[in-house]
TIROGU-670382 format. One record per atom (N, C-alpha, C): residue in one letter; x, y, z. Coordinates in steps of 0.001 Angstrom, whole numbers, plus 500000, padded with zeros to 6 digits. Layout:
% TIROGU-670382
aXYZ/...
END
This chain:
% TIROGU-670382
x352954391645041794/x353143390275041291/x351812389557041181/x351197389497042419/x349611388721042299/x348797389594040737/x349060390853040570/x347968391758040368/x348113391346038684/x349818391070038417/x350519390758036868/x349338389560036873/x350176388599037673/x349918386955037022/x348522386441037193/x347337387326037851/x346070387383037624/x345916386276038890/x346374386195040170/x346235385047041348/x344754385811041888/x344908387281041980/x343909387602043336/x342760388204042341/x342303387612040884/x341212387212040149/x340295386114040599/x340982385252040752/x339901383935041320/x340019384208042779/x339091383259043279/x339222382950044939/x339742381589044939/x339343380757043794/x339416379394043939/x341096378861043460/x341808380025042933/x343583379713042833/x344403380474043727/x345188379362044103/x346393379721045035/x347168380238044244/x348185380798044747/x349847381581043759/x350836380609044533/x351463380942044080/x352786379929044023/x353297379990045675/x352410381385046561/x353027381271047604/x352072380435048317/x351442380293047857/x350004379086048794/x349062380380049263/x349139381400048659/x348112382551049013/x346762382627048219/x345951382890048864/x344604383038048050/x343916384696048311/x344601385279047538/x344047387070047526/x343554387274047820/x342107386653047052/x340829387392047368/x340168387328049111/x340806385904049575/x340247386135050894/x340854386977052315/x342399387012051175/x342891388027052356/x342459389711052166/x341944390107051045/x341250391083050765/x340418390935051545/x339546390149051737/x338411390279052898/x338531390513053743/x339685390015054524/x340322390510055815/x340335392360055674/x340788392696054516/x341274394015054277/x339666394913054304/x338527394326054032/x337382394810054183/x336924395146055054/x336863394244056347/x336752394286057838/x337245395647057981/x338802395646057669/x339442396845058450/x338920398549057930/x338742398083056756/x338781399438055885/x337372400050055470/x336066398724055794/x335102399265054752/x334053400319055735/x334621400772057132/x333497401617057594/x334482402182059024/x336033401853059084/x336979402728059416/x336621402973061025/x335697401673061431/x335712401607062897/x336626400515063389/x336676400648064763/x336795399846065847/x336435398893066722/x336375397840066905/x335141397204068003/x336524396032068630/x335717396079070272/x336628395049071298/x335403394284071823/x335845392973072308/x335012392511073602/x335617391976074702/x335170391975075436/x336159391369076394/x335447390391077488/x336042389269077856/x335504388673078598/x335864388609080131/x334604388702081140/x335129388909082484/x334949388011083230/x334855388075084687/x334392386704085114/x333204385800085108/x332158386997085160/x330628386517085087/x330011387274084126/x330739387644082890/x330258388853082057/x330903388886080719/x330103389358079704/x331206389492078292/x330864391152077766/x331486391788077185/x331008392935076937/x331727393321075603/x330896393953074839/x331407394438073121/x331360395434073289/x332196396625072692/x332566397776072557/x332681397728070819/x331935398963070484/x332210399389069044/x331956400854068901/x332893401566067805/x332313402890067970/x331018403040066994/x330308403701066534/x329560404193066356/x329287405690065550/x329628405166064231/x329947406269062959/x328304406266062218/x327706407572061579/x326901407466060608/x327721408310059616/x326966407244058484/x327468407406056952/x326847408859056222/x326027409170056523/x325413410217056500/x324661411281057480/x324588412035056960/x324143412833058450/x322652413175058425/x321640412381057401/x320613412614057327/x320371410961057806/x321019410189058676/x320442408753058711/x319862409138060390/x318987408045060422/x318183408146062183/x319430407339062699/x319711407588063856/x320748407188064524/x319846405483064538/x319111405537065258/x318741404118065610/x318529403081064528/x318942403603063440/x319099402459062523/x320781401949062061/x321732402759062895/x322852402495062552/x323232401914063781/x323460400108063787/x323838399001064787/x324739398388063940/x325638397824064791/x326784397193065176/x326502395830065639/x325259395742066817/x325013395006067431/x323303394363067108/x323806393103067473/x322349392088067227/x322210391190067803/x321253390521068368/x320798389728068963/x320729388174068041/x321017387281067826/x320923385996067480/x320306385206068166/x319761384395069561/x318608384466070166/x318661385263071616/x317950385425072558/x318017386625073404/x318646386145073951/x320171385366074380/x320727385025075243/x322199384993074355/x322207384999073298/x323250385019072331/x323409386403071410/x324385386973072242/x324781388659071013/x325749388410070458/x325615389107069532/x326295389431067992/x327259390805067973/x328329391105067893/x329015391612067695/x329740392388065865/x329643392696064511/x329549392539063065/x330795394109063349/x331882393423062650/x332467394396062109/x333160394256060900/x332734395476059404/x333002395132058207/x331605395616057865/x331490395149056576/x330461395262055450/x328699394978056323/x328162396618056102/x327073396136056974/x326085395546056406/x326028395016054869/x325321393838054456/x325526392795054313/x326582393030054468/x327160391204054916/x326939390799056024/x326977392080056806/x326606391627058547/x325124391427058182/x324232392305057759/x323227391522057837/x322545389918057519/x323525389815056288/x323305388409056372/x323619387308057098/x324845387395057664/x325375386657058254/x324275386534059275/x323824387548060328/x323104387671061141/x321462387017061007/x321478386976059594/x319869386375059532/x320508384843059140/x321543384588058820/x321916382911058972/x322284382472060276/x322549382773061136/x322898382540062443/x321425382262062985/x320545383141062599/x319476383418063532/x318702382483062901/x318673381773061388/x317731380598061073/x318716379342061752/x319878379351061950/x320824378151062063/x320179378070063774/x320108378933064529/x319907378832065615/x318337378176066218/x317600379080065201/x316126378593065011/x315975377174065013/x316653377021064049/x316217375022063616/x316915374429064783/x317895374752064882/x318533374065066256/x317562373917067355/x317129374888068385/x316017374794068999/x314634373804068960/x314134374263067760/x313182373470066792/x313373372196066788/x314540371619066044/x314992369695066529/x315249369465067924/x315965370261068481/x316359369627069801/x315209370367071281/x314716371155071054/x313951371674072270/x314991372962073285/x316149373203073032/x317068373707073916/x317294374830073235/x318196375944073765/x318673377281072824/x320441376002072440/x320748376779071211/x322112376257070510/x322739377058071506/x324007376152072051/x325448376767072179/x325922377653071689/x326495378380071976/x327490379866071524/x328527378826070726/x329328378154071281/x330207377553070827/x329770376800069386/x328836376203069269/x328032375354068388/x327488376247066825/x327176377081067305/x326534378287066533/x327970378871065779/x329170379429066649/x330487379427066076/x330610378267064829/x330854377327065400/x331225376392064723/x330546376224062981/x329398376345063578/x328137376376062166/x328328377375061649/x328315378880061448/x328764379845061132/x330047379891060388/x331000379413061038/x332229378960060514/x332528378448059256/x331553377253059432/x331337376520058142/x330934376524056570/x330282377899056995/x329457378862055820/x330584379394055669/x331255380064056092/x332386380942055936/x333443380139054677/x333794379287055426/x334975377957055065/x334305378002053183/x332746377244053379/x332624377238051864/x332648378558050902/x332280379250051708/x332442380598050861/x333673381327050173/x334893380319050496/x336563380524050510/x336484379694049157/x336037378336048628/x336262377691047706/x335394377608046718/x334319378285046603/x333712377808045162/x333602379710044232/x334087379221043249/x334446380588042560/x333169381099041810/x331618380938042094/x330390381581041971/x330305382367043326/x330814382057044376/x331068382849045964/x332343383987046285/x331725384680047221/x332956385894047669/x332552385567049283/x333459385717050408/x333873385769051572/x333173386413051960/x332490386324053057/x331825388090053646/x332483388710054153/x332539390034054212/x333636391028054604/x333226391342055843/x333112390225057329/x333107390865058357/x333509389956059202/x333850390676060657/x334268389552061392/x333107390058062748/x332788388311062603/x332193387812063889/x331980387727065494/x331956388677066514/x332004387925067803/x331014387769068349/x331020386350068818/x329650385846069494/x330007385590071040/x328986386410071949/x329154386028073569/x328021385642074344/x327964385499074935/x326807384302075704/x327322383746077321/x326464383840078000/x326614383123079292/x325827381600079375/x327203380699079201/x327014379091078796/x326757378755079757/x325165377575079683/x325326376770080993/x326210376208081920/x326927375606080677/x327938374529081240/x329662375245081755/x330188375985080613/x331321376751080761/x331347378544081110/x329973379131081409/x329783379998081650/x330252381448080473/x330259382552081049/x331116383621079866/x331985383067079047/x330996382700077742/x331954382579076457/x331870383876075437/x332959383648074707/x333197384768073465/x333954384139072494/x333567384345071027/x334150383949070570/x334087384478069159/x335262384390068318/x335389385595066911/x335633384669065923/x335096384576064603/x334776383747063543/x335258385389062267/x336209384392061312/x336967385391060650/x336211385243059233/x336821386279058204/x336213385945056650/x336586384392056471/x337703384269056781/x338256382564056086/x337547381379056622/x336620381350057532/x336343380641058484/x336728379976059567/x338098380782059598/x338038380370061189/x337734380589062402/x337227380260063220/x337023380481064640/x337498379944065658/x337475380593067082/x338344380659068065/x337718381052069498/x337979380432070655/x337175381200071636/x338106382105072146/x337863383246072640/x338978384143073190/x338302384569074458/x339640385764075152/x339377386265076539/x338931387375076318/x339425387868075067/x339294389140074559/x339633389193072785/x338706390001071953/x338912389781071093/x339218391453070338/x339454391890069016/x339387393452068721/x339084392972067301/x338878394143065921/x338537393984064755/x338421395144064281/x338428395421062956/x338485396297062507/x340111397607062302/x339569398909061996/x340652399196061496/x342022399481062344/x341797399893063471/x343147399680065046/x343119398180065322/x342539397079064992/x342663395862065384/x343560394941066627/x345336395457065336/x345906395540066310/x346607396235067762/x345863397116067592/x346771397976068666/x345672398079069370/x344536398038069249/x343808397011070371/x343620395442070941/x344585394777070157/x345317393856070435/x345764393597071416/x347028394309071586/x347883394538072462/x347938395626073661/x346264396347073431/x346177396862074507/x344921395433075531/x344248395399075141/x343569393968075786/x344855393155076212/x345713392745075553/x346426391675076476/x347231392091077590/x347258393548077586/x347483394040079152/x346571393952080035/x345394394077079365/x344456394183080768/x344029392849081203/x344528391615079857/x344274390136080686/x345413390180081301/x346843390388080621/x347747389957081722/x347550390366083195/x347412391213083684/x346656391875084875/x346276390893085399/x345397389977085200/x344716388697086010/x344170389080087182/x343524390346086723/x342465391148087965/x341123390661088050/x340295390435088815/x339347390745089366/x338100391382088453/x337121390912087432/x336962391582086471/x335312391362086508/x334343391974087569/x333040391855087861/x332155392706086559/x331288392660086424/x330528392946085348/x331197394012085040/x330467395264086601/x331260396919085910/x332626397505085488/x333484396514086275/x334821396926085980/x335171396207084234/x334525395228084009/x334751395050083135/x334422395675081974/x333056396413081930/x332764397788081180/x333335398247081030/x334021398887082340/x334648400345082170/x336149399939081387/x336494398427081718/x337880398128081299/x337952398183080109/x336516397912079220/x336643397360077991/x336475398839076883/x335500399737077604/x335505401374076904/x336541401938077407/x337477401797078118/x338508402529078268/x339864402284077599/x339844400769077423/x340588400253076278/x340237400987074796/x339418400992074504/x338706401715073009/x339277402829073231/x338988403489073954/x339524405520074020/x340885405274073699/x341774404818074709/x342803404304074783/x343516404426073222/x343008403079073062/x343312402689071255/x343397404342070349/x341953404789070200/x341340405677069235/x342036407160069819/x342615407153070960/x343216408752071523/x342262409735071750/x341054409160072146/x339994410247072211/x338939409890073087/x338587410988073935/x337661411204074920/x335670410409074326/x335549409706074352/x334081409450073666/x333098410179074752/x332251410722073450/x330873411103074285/x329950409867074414/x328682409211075276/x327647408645075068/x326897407853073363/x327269409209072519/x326732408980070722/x327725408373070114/x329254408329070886/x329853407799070029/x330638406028069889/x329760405489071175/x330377404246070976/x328574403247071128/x329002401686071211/x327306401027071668/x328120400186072536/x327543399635073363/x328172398875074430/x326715397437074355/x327479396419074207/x326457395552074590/x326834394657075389/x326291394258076275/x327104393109077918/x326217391997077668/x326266390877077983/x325416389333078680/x326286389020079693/x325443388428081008/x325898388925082243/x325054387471082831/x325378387174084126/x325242386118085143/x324276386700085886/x324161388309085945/x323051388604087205/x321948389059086494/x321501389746085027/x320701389646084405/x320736388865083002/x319544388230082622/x319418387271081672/x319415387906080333/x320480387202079231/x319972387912078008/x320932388615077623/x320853388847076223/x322027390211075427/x321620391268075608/x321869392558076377/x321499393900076102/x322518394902075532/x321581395970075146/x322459397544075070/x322428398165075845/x323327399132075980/x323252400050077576/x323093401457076894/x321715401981077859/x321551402858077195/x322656404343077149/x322643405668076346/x323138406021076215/x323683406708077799/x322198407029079060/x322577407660080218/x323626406436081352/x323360404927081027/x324217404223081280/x325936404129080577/x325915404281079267/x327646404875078769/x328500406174079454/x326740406921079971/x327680407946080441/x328052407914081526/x327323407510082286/x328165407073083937/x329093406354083978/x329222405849082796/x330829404375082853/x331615405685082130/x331453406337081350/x333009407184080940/x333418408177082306/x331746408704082909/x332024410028084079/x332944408799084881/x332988407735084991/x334135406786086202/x334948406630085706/x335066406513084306/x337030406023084012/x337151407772083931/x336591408849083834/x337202410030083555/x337908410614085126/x336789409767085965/x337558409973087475/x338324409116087842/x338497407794087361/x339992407032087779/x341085407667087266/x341148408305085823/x341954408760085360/x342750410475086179/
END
C-alpha cells in the first residue's frame, strides 16, 4: 500500500495512517545494515556496552573496525547501524561537546549532549533535502550529580535514559533478556556487571564468544574515563561466566 501510493518516497509525507516510511526504514537500518548486536547495561557504580564485533572483509586490520568511541574522555559512545553515519554522528557530538566546554569551562552532561544530539536527529525527520541516520545511539558516563547514566537516542530523535538498553538485529530478544537481569534487583558492582552484560549477549546470539568476537567498553566510579577492555581482559570475564555456568 505505502509502496502503490508513493508515502515511503518522501520523508516529509505522512500516509493516511500518520506513518512516515522513510524513518521507520531507518529503524530497519540499525537492525539490518551490519547484522550485529550491541547491549549496555547500567550497574551501580558502572555502565558497560557490549557489541559483537564482525569484519566486512577479511583483508580489513581488525583495529580499524569499532563500534565504540569516545565523545570526551569521560563520555562513551556506543553506534549501532550505518558505520558512516556513526561516524558522523560521532564527530557532531564531539564538536557539540567541544563548544560546550569552550562557553561554559565544564565537560557537557551525558544527559545534555543526549538531548542536543537528539535534536539533530528530530530535524533530520522533516526537511525532505535530509535522510535520518541509520544508527542508534548509547551514551554512558559517570554524572557528577546523578552518577551512572546511559542513555539511547533513536533515528527519529528520540531519547531516553535507561537501566539497560539493546539495538540492532536481536534487539528485542535482548530486550527481554536485560529486563530479567534488572528485574533481579541484584547487587551489580563493576565486574558482575560485565560479566552480566556479555553473558546476556551469548545468551541472546546462542553462542560461546571468543575474546575477537565481541568489544566491551565500561566508565566506572573507581577508574576515570571511557575505556576498552583489552582482549586478555574479555577473556577472563567469559573463562568466569564459563565457570558459573
Amino acid at each position: 500500500m505505502a509502496r502503490q501510493s508513493g508515502y515511503d518516497r518522501h520523508i516529509t509525507i505522512f500516509s493516511p495512517e500518520g506513518r512516515l516510511y522513510q524513518v521507520e526504514y531507518a529503524f530497519q537500518a540499525v537492525k539490518k545494515n551490519q547484522n550485529v548486536t550491541s547491549i549496555a547495561l547500567r550497574g551501580d557504580d558502572s555502565v558497560v556496552c557490549v557489541t559483537q564485533k564482525k569484519l566486512t572483509e577479511k583483508l580489513l586490520d581488525k583495529n580499524f573496525e569499532t563500534h565504540l568511541y569516545n565523545i570526551t574522555p569521560n563520555i562513551g559512545c556506543l553506534m549501532t547501524g550505518m558505520t558512516a553515519d556513526a561516524r558522523a554522528v560521532v564527530y557532531k557530538a564531539r564538536e557539540i561537546a567541544s563548544k560546550f566546554k569552550d562557553k561554559n569551562g565544564y565537560d557537557i552532561p551525558v544527559h545534555y549532549l543526549s538531548l542536543k544530539l537528539a535534536n539533530v536527529g528530530q530535524v533530520y525527520t522533516q526537511h525532505a533535502y535530509m535522510r535520518p541516520y541509520g544508527v542508534s545511539t548509547m551514551l554512558c558516563s559517570i554524572d557528577e550529580e546523578k552518577g551512572a547514566s546511559l542513555f539511547q537516542i533513536d533515528p527519529a530523535g528520540n531519547y531516553f535514559g535507561y537501566k539497560a538498553a539493546a539495538a540492532g538485529t536481536k534487539d528485542q530478544e535482548a530486550m527481554n533478556a536485560l529486563e530479567k537481569i534488572v528485574k533481579k534487583n541484584q547487587a551489580l558492582p563493576e565486574t558482575e556487571t560485565i560479566q552480566q552484560a556479555v553473558g546476556c549477549l551469548q545468551a541472546v546470539m546462542g553462542m560461546d564468544f571468543k575474546p575477537t568476537d565481541i568489544e566491551v567498553g565500561v566508565v566506572s566510579k573507581g577508574k576515570p574515563g571511557f575505556r576498552r577492555l583489552s582482549e586478555e581482559d574479555i577473556d577472563g570475564h567469559l573463562t568466569a561466566i564459563a565457570e558459573k555456568d
